[in-house]
KEKE-3310 file (N, C-alpha, C; in steps of 0.2 Angstrom, whole numbers, plus 5000, padded with zeros to 4 digits):
npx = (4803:4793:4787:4796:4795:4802:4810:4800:4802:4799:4793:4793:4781:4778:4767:4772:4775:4787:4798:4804:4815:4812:4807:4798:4795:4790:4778:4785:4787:4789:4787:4781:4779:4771:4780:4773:4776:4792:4792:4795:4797:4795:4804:4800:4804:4792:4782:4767:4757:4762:4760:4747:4748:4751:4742:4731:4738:4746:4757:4767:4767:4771:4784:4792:4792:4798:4812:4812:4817:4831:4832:4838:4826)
npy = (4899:4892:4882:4877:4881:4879:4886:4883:4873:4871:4875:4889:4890:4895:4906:4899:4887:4884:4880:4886:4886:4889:4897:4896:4905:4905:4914:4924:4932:4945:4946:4953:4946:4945:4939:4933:4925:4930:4940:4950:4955:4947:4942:4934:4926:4920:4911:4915:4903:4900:4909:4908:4897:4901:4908:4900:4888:4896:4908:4903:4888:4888:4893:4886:4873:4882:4882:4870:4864:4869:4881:4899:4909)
npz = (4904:4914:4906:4894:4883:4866:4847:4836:4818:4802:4785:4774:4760:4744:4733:4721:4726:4728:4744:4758:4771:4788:4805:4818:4832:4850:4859:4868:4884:4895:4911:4927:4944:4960:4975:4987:4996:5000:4999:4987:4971:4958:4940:4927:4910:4900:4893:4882:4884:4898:4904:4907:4913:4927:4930:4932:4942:4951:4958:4966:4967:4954:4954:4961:4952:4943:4951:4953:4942:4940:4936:4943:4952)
capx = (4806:4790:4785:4802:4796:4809:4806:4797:4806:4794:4793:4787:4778:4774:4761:4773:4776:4794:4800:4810:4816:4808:4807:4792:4799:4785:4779:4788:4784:4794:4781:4785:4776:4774:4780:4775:4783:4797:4791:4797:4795:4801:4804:4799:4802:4785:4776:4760:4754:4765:4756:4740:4747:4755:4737:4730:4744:4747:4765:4771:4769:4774:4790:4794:4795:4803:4816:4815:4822:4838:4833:4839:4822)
capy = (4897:4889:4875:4874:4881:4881:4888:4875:4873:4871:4879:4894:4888:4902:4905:4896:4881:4884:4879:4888:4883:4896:4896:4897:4908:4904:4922:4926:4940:4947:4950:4953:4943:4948:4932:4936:4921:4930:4948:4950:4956:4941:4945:4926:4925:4916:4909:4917:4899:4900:4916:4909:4891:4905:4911:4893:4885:4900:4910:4900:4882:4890:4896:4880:4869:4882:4880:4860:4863:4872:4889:4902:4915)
capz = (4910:4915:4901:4892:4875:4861:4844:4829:4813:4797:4778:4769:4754:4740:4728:4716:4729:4732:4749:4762:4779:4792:4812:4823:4836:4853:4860:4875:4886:4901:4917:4934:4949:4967:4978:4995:5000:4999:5000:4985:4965:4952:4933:4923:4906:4898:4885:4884:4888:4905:4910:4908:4919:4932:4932:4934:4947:4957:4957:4972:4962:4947:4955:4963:4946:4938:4954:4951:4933:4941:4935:4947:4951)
cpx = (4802:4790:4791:4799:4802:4806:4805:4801:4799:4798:4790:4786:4774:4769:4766:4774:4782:4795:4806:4811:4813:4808:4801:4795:4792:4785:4781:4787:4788:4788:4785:4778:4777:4776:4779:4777:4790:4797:4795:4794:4799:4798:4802:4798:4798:4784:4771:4756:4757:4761:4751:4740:4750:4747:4732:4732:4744:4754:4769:4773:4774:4782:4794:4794:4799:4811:4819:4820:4829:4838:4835:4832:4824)
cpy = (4891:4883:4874:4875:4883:4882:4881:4877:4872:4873:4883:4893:4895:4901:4901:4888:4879:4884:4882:4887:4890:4893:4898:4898:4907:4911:4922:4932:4939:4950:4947:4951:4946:4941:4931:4931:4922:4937:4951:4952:4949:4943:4940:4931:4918:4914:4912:4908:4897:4906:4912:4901:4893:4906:4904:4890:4891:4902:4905:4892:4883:4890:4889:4875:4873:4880:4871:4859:4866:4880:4892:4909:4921)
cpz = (4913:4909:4898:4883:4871:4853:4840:4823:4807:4789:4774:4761:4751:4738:4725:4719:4730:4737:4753:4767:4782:4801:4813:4831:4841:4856:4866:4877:4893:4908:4925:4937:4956:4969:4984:5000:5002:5000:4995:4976:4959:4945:4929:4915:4902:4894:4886:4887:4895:4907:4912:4913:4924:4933:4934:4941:4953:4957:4961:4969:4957:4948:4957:4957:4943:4944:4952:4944:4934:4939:4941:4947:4957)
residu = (UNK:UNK:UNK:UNK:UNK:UNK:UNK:UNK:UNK:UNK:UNK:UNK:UNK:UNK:UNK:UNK:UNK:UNK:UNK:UNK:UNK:UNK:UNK:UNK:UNK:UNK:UNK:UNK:UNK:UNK:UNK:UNK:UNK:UNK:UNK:UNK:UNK:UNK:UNK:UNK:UNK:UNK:UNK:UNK:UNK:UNK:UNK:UNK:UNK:UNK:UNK:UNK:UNK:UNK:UNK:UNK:UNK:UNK:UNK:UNK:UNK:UNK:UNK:UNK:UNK:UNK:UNK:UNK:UNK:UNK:UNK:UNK:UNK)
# end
């Protein structure tokens, strides 16, 4: 919701050096925020690199970009 990550595309290369299409799924995690701006618990799903610019930024920024992007929190 935060950063806008999507998963990566790539190739699994064997021992023999046969290639196969493969995804790189980004780790998403589901954590709850308090927002006391709002007196309020909010549920964001993350990147782990969004947890760690939530802890950085501060919830209240955090929430207001992901707002700017049109998500509904």
């Amino acid at each position: 919701m935060l950063t806008g990550a999507r998963p990566g595309f790539g190739n699994t290369i064997s021992h023999s050096h046969r290639r196969h299409s493969r995804r790189f799924d980004p780790n998403i995690q589901s954590k709850r925020y308090w927002l006391p701006a709002e007196g309020r618990h909010v549920r964001l799903r993350l990147s782990t690199k969004g947890i760690k610019t939530v802890d950085t930024i501060g919830i209240e920024a955090a929430v207001a970009r992901i707002r700017a992007r049109g998500v509904k929190v």
